[in-house]
Residue, then its C-alpha position, 0 to 999 in steps of 0.5 A: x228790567x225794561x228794555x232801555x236797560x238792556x240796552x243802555x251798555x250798548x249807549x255806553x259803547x259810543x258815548x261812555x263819557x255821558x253813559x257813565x255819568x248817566x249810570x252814577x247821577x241819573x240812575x241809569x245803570x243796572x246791578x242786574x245787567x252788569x253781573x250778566x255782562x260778567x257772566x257773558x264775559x267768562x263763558x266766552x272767554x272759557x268757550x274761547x280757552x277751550x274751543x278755538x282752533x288750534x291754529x291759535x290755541x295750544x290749550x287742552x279742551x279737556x283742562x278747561x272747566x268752564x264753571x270754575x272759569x265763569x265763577x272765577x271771572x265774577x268773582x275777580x269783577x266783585x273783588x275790583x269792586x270791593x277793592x276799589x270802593x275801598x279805596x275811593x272812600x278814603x280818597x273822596x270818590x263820588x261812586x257807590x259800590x254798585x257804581x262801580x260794580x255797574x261801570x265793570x260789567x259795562x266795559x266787559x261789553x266788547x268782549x262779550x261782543x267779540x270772544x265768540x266770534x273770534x273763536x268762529x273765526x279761529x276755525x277758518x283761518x290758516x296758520x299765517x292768518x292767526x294775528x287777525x284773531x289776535x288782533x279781534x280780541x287784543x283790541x277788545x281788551x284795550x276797549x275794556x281797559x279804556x271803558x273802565x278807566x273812563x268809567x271809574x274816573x266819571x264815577x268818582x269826578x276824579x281827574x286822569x291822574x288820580x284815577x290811575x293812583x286809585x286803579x294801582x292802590x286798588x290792586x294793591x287792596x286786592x293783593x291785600x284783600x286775597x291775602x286776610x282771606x287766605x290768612x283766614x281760611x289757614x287760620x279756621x283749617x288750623x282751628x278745625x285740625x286743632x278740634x279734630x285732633x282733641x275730638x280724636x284723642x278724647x274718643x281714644x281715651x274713652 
């Protein structure tokens, strides 16, 4: 991994348009720096559930668990990839799966770059101070948003419209997707139960 990858998010940044275009037809991107991205994201955002002040934070440290949280967070960012590649393929989208894997860890960016700060900061400040850490962190999450729906649309040549259908029919795959699986994992544990139920009734009759 050379260093004009590490770096090129931080490109992104200031020049999303063209960093993005950049990502799809120039091969700049990278799968690798991306999932680091995601990673970075949910450490920082459990470090920021758990350890901000308490003058912003109601939560209790000890409820926190920050591998669970971490794994949640990669796990969410591949399901929107999966979801939403799904989705562009039947609706012409120029993207590849890594494209779109790629544009979400990128546009996680400013939060990474603001979280741990933020949670810094929260330590210092007094209770009628509270609104500037919110302020930090609501802004970052709009960046992310506004990164993400630029890098969707540049991926897949699509126009401002049609990339907010693609964003509500991909939450709606989600939905479905979460659901096959949940159906599926009822479906073995009732298989297992079933198997247990025989092995046991064959065990008494012997």
């Amino acid at each position: 991994m050379n260093k004009d990858k590490i770096l090129f998010p931080f490109y992104i940044l200031s020049h999303p348009f063209d960093g993005f275009y950049e990502v799809r037809h120039r091969g700049r991107g990278s799968v690798a720096v991306a999932l680091v991205l995601v990673f970075l994201f949910g450490l920082s955002y459990s470090i920021a559930r758990g350890y901000a002040g308490f003058v912003v934070n109601d939560i209790n440290p000890r409820t926190v668990n920050s591998v669970l949280e971490v794994l949640g967070v990669m796990l969410a960012a591949i399901l929107f990839a999966v979801a939403n590649w799904s989705i562009t393929c039947l609706m012409e989208g120029e993207g590849r799966f890594k494209d779109i894997l790629t544009v979400t860890g990128y546009s996680m960016l400013p939060m990474v770059l603001t979280f741990i700060p933020a949670t810094i900061l929260s330590w210092f400040i007094a209770a009628d101070e509270e609104a500037i850490y919110h302020l930090i962190n609501d802004v970052s999450v709009v960046f992310f948003v506004v990164l993400l729906v630029i890098g969707i649309m540049t991926v897949h040549g699509y126009s401002f419209s049609k990339t907010l259908l693609t964003f509500v029919l991909t939450f709606v795959s989600i939905m479905i997707i979460i659901f096959i699986v949940l159906l599926l994992i009822y479906l073995v544990n009732q298989v297992y139960l079933f198997l247990e139920g025989v092995y046991t009734e064959l065990i008494l009759r012997v």
